[in-house]
HTML snippet that shows the backbone in 3Dmol.js (N, CA, C, O; Angstrom):
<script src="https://3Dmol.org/build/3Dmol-min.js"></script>
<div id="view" style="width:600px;height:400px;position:relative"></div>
<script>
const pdb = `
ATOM      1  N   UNK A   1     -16.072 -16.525  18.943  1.00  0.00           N
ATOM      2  CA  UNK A   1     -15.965 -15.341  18.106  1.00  0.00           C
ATOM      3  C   UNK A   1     -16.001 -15.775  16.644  1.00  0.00           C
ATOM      4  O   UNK A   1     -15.237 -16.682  16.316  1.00  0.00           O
ATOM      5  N   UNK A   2     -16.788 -15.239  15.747  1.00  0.00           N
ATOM      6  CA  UNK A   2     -17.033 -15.531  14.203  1.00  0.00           C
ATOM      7  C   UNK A   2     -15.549 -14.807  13.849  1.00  0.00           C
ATOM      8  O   UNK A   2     -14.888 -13.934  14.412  1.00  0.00           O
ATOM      9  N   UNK A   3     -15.362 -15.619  12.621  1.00  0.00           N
ATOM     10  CA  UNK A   3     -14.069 -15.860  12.072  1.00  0.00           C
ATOM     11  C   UNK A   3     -14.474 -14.099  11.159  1.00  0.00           C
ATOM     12  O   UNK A   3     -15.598 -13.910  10.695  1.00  0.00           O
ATOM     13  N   UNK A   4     -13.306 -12.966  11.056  1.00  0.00           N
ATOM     14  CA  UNK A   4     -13.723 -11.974  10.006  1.00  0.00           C
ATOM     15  C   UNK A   4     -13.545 -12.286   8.798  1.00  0.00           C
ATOM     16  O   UNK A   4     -12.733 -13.153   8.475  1.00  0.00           O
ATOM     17  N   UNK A   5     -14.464 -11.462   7.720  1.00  0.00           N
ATOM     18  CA  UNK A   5     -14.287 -11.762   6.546  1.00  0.00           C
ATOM     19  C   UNK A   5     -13.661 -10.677   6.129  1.00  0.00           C
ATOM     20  O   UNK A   5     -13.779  -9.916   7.090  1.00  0.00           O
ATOM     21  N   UNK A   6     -13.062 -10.113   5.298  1.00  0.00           N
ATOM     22  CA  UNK A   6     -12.119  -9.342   4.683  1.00  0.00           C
ATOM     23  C   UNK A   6     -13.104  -9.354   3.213  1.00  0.00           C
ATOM     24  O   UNK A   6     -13.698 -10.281   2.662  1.00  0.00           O
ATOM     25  N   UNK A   7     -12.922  -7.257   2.715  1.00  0.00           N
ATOM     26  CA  UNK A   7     -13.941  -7.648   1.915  1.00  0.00           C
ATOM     27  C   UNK A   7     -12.867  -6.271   0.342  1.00  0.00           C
ATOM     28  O   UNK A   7     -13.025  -5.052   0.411  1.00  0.00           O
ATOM     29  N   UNK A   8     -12.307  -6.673  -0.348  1.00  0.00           N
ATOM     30  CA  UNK A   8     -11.580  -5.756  -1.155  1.00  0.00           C
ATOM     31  C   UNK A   8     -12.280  -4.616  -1.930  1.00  0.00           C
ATOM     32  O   UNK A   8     -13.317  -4.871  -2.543  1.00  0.00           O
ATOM     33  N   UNK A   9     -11.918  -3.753  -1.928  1.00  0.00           N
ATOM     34  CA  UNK A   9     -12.748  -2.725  -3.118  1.00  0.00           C
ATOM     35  C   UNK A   9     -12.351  -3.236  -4.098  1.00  0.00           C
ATOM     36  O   UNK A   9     -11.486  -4.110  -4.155  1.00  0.00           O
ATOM     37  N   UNK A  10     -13.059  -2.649  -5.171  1.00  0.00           N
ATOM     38  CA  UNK A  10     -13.436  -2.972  -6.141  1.00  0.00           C
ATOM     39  C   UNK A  10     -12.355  -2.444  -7.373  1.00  0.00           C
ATOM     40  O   UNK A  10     -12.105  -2.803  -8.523  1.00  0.00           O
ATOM     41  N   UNK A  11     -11.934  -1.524  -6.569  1.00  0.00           N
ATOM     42  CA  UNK A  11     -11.375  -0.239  -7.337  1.00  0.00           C
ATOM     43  C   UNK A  11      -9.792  -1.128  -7.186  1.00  0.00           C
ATOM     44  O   UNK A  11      -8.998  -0.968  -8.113  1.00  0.00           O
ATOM     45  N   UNK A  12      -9.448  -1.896  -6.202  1.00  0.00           N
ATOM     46  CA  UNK A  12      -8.396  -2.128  -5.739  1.00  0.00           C
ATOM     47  C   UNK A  12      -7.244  -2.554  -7.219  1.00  0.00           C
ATOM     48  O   UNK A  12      -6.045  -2.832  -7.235  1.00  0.00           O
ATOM     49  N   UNK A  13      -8.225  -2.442  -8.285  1.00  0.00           N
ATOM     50  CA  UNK A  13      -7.333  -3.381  -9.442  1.00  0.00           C
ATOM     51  C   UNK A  13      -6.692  -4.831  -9.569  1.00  0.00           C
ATOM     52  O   UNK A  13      -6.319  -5.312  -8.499  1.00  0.00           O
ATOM     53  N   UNK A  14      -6.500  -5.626 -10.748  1.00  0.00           N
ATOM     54  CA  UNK A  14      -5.658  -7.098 -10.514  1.00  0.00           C
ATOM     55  C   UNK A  14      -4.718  -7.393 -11.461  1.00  0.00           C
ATOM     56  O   UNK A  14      -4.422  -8.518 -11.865  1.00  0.00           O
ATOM     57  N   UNK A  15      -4.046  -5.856 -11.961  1.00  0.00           N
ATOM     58  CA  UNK A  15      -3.306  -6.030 -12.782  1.00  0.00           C
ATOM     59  C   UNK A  15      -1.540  -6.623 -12.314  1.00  0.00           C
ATOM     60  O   UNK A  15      -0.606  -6.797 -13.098  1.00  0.00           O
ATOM     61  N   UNK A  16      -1.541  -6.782 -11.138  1.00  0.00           N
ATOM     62  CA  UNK A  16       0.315  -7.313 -10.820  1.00  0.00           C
ATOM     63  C   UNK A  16       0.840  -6.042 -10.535  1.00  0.00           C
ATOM     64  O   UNK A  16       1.893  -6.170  -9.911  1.00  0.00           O
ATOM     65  N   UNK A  17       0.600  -5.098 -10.694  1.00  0.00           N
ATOM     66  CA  UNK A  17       2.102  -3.786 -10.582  1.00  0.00           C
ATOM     67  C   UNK A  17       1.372  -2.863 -10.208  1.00  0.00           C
ATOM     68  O   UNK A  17       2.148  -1.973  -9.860  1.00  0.00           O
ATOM     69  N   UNK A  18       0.201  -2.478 -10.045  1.00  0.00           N
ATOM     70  CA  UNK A  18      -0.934  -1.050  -9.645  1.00  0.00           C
ATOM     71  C   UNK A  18      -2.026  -1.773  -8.719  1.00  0.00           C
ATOM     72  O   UNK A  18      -3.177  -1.369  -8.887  1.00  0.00           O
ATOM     73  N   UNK A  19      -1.767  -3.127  -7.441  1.00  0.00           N
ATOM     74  CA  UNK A  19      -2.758  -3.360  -6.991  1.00  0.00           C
ATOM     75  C   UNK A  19      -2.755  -2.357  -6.252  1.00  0.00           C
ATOM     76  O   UNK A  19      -1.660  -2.135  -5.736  1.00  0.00           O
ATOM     77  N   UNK A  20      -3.863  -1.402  -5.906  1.00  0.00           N
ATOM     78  CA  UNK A  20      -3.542  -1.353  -4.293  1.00  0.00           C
ATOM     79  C   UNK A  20      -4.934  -1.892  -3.439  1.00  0.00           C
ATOM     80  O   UNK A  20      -6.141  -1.867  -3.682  1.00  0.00           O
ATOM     81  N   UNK A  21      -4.442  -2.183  -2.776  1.00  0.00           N
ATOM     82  CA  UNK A  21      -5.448  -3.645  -2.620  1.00  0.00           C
ATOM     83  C   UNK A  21      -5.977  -2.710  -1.094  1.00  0.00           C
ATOM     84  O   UNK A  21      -5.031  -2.554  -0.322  1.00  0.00           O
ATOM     85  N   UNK A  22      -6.928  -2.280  -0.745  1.00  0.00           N
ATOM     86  CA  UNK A  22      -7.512  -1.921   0.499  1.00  0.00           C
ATOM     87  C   UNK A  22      -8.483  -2.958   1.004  1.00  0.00           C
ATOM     88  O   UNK A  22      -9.349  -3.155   0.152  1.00  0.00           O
ATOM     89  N   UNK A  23      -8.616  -3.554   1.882  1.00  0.00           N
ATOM     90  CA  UNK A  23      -9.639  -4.340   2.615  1.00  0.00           C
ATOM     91  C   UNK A  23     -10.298  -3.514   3.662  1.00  0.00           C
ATOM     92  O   UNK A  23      -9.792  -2.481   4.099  1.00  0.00           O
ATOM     93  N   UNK A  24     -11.626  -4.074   4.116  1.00  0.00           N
ATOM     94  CA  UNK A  24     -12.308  -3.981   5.150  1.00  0.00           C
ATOM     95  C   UNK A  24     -12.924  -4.950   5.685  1.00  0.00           C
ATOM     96  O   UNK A  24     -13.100  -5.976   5.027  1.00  0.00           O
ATOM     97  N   UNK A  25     -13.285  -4.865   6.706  1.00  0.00           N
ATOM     98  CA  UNK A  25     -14.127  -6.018   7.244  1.00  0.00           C
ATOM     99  C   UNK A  25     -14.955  -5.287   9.564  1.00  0.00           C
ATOM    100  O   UNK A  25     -14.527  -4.769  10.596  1.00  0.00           O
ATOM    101  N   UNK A  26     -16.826  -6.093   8.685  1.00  0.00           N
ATOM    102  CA  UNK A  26     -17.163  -5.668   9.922  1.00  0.00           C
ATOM    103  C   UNK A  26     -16.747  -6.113  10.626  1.00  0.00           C
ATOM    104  O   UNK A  26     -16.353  -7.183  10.162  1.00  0.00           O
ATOM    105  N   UNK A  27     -16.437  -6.026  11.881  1.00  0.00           N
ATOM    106  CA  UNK A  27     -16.057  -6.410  13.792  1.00  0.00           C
ATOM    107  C   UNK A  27     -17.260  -7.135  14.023  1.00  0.00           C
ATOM    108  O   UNK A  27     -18.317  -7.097  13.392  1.00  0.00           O
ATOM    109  N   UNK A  28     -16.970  -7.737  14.926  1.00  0.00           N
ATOM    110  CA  UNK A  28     -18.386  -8.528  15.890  1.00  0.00           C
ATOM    111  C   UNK A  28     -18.652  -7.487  17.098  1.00  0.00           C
ATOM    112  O   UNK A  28     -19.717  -7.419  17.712  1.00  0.00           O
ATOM    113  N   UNK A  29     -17.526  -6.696  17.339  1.00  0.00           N
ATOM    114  CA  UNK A  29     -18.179  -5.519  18.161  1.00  0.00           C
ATOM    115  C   UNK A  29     -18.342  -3.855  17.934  1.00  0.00           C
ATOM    116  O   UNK A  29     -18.090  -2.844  18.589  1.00  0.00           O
ATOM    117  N   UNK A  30     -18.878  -4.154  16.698  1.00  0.00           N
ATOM    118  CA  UNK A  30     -19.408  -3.017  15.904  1.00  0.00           C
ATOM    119  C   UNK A  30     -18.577  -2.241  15.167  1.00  0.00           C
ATOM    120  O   UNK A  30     -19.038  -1.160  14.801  1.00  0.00           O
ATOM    121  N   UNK A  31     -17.299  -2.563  14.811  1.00  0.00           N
ATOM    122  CA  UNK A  31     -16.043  -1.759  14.183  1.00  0.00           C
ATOM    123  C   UNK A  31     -15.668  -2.045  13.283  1.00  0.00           C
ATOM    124  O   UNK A  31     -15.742  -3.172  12.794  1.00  0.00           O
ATOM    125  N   UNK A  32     -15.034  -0.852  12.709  1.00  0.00           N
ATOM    126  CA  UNK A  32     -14.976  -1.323  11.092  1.00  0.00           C
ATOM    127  C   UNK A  32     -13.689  -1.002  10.980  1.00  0.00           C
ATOM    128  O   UNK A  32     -13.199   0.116  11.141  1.00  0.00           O
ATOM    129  N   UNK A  33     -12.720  -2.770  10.485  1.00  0.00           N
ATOM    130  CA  UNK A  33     -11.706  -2.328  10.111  1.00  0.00           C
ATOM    131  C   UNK A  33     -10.597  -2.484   8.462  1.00  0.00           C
ATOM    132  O   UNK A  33     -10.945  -3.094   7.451  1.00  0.00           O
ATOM    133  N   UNK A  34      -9.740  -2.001   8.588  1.00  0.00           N
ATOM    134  CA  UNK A  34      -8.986  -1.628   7.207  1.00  0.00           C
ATOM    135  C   UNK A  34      -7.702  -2.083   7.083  1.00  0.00           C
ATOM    136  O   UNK A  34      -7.058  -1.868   8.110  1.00  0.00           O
ATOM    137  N   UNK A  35      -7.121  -2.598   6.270  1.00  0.00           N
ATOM    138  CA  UNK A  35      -6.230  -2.800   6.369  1.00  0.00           C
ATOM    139  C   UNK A  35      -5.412  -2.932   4.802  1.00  0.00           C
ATOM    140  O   UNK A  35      -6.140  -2.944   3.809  1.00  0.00           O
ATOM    141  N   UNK A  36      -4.211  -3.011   4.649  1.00  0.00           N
ATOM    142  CA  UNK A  36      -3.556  -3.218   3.172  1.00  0.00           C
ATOM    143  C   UNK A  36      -3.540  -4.675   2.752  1.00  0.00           C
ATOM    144  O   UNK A  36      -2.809  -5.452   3.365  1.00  0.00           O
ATOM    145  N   UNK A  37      -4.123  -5.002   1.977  1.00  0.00           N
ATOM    146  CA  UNK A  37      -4.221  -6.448   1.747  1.00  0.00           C
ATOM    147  C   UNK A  37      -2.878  -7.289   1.264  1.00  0.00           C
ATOM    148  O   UNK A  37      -2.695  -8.502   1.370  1.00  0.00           O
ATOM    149  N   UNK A  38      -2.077  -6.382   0.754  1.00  0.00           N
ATOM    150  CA  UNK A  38      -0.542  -6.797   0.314  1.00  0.00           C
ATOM    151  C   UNK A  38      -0.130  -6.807   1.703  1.00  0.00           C
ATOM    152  O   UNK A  38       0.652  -7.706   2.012  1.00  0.00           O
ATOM    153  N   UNK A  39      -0.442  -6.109   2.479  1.00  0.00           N
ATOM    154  CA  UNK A  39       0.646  -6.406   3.539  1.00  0.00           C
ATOM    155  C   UNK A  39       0.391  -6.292   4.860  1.00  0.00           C
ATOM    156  O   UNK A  39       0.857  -5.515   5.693  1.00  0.00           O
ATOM    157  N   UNK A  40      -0.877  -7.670   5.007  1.00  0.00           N
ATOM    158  CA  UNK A  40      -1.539  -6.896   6.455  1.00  0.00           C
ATOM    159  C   UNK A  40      -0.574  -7.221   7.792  1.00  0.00           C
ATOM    160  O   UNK A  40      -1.003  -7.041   8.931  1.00  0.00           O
ATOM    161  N   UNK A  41       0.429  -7.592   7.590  1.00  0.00           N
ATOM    162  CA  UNK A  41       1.289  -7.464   8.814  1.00  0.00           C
ATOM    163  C   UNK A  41       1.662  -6.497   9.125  1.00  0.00           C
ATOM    164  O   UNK A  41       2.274  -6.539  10.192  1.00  0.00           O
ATOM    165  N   UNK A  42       1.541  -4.989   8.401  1.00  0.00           N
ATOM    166  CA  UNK A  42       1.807  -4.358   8.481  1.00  0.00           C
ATOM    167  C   UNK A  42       0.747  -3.449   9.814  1.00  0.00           C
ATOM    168  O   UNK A  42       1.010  -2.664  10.726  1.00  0.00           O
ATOM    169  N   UNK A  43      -0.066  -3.866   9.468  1.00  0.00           N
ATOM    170  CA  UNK A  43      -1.046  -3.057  10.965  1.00  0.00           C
ATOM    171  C   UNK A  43      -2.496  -2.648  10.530  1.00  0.00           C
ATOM    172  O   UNK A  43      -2.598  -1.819   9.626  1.00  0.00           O
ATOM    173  N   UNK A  44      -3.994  -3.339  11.296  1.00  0.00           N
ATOM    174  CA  UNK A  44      -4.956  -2.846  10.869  1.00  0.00           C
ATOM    175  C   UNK A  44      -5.798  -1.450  11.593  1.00  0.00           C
ATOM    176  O   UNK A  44      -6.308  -1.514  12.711  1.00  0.00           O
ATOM    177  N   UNK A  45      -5.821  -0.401  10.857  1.00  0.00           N
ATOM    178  CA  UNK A  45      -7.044   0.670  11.306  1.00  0.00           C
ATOM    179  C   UNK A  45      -7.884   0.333  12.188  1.00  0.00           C
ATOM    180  O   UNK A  45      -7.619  -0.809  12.562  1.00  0.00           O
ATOM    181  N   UNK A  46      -8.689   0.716  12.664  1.00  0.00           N
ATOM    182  CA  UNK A  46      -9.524   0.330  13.450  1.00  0.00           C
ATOM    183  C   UNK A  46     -10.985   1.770  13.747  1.00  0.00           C
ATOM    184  O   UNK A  46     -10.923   2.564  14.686  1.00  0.00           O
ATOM    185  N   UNK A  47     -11.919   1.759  12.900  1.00  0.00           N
ATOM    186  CA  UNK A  47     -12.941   2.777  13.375  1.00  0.00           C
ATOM    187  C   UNK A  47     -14.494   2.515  13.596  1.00  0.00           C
ATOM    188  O   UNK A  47     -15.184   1.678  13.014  1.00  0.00           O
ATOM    189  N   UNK A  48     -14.874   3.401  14.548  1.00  0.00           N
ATOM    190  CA  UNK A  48     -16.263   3.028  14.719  1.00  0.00           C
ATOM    191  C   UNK A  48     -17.074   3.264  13.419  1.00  0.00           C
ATOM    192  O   UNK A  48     -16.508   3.610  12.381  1.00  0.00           O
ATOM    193  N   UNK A  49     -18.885   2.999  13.527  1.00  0.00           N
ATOM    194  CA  UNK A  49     -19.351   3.025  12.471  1.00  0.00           C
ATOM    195  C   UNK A  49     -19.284   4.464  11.953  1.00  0.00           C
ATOM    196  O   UNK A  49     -18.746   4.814  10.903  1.00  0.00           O
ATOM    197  N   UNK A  50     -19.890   5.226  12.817  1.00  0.00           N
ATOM    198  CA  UNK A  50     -19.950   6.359  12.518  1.00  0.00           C
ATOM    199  C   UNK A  50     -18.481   6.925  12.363  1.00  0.00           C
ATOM    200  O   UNK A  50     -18.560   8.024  11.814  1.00  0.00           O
ATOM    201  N   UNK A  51     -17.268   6.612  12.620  1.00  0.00           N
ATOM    202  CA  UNK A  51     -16.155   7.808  12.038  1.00  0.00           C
ATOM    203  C   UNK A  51     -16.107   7.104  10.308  1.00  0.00           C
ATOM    204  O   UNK A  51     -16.016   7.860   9.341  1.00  0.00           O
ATOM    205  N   UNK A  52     -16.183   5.586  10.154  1.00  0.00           N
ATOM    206  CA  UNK A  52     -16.203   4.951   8.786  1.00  0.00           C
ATOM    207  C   UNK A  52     -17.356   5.971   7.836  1.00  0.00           C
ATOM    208  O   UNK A  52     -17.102   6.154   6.645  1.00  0.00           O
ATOM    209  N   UNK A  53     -18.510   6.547   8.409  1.00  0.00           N
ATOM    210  CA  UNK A  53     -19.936   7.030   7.774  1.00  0.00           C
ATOM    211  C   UNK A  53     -18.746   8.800   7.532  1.00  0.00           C
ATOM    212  O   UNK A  53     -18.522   9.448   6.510  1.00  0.00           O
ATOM    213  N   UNK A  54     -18.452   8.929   8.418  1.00  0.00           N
ATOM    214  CA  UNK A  54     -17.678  10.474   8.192  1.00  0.00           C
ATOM    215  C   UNK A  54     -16.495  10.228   6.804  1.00  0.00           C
ATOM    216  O   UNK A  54     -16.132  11.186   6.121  1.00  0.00           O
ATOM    217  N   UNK A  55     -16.235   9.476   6.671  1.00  0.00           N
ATOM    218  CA  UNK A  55     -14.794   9.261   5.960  1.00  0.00           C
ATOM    219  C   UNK A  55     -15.311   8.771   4.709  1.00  0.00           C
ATOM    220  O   UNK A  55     -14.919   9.309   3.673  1.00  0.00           O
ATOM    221  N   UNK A  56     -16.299   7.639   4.655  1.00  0.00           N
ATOM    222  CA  UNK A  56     -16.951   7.270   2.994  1.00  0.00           C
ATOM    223  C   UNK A  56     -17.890   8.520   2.624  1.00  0.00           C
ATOM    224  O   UNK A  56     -17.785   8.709   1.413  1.00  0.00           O
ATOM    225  N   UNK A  57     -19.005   9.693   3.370  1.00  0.00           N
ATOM    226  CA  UNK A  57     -19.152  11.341   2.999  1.00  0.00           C
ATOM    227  C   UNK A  57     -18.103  11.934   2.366  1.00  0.00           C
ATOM    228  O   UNK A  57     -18.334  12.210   1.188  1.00  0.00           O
ATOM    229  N   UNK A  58     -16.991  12.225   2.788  1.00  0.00           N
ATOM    230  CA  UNK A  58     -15.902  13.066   2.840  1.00  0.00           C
ATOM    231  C   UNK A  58     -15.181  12.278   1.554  1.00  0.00           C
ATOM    232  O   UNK A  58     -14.975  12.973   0.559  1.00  0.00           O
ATOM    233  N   UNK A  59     -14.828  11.023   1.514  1.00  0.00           N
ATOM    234  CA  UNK A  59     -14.872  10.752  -0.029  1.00  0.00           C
ATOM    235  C   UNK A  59     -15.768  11.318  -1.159  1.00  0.00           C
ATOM    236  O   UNK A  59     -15.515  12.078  -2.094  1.00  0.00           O
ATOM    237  N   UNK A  60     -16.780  10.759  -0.801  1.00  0.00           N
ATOM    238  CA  UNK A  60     -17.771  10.692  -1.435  1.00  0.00           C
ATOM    239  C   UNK A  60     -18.026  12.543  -2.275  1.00  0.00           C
ATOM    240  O   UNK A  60     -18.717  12.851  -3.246  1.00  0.00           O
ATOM    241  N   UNK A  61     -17.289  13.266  -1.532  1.00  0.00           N
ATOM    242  CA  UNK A  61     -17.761  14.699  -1.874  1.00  0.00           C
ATOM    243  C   UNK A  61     -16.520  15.375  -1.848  1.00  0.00           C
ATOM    244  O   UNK A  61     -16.351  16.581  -1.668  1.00  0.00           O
ATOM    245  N   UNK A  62     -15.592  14.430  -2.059  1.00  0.00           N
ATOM    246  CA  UNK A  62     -14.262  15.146  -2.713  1.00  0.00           C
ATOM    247  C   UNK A  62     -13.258  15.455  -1.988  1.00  0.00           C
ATOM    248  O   UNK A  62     -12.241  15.883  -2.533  1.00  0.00           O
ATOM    249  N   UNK A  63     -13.321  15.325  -0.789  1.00  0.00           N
ATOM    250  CA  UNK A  63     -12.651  16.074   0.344  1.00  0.00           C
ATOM    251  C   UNK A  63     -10.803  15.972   0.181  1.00  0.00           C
ATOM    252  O   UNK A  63      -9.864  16.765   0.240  1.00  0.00           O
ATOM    253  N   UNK A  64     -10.973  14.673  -0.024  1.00  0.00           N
ATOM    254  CA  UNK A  64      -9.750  13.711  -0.553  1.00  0.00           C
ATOM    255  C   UNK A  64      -8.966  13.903  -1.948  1.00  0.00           C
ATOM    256  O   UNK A  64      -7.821  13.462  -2.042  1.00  0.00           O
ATOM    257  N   UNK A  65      -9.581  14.559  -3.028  1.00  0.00           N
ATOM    258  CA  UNK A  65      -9.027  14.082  -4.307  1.00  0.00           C
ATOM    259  C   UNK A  65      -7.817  14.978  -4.349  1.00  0.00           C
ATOM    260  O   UNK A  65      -7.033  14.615  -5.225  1.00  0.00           O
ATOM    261  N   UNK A  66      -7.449  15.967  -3.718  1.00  0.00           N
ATOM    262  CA  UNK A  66      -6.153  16.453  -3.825  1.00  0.00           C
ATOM    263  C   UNK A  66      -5.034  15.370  -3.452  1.00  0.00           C
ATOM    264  O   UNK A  66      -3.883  15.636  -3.797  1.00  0.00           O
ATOM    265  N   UNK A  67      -5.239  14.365  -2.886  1.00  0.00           N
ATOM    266  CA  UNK A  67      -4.380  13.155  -2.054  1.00  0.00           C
ATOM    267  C   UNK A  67      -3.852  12.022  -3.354  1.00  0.00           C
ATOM    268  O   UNK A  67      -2.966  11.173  -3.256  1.00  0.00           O
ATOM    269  N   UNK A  68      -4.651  12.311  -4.477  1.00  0.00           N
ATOM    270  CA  UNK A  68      -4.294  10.940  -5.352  1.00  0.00           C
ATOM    271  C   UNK A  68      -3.856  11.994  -6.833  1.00  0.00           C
ATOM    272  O   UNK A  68      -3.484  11.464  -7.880  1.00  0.00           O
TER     273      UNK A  68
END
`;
const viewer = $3Dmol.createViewer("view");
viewer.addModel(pdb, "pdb");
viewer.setStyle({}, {cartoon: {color: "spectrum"}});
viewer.zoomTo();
viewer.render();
</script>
């Protein structure tokens, strides 16, 4: 099994006190997962391609901005 790579947004910031650090990384069996990069012991997401394609749309067009 290939080792995952973990891949941070961009947005995540590197200032010390406002990271919030989101990761992703592809699966070797087609899944895309997420996790908090401060604290991945905490537990990783886990979604197929297509629910990841529903959720970066639904960003993408606002669905979310009442949340931040």
């Amino acid at each position: 099994m290939s080792p995952v790579v973990w891949r941070k947004s961009s947005f995540s910031g590197t200032d010390g006190n406002n990271d919030n650090c989101v990761e992703v990384a592809a699966l070797p069996d087609g899944r895309i997962a997420m996790r908090n990069s401060k604290h991945p012991e905490a537990g990783t997401v886990y979604f197929t391609r297509e629910e990841m394609a529903a959720y970066i749309a639904g960003v993408k067009a606002g669905e979310f901005d009442d949340l931040t």
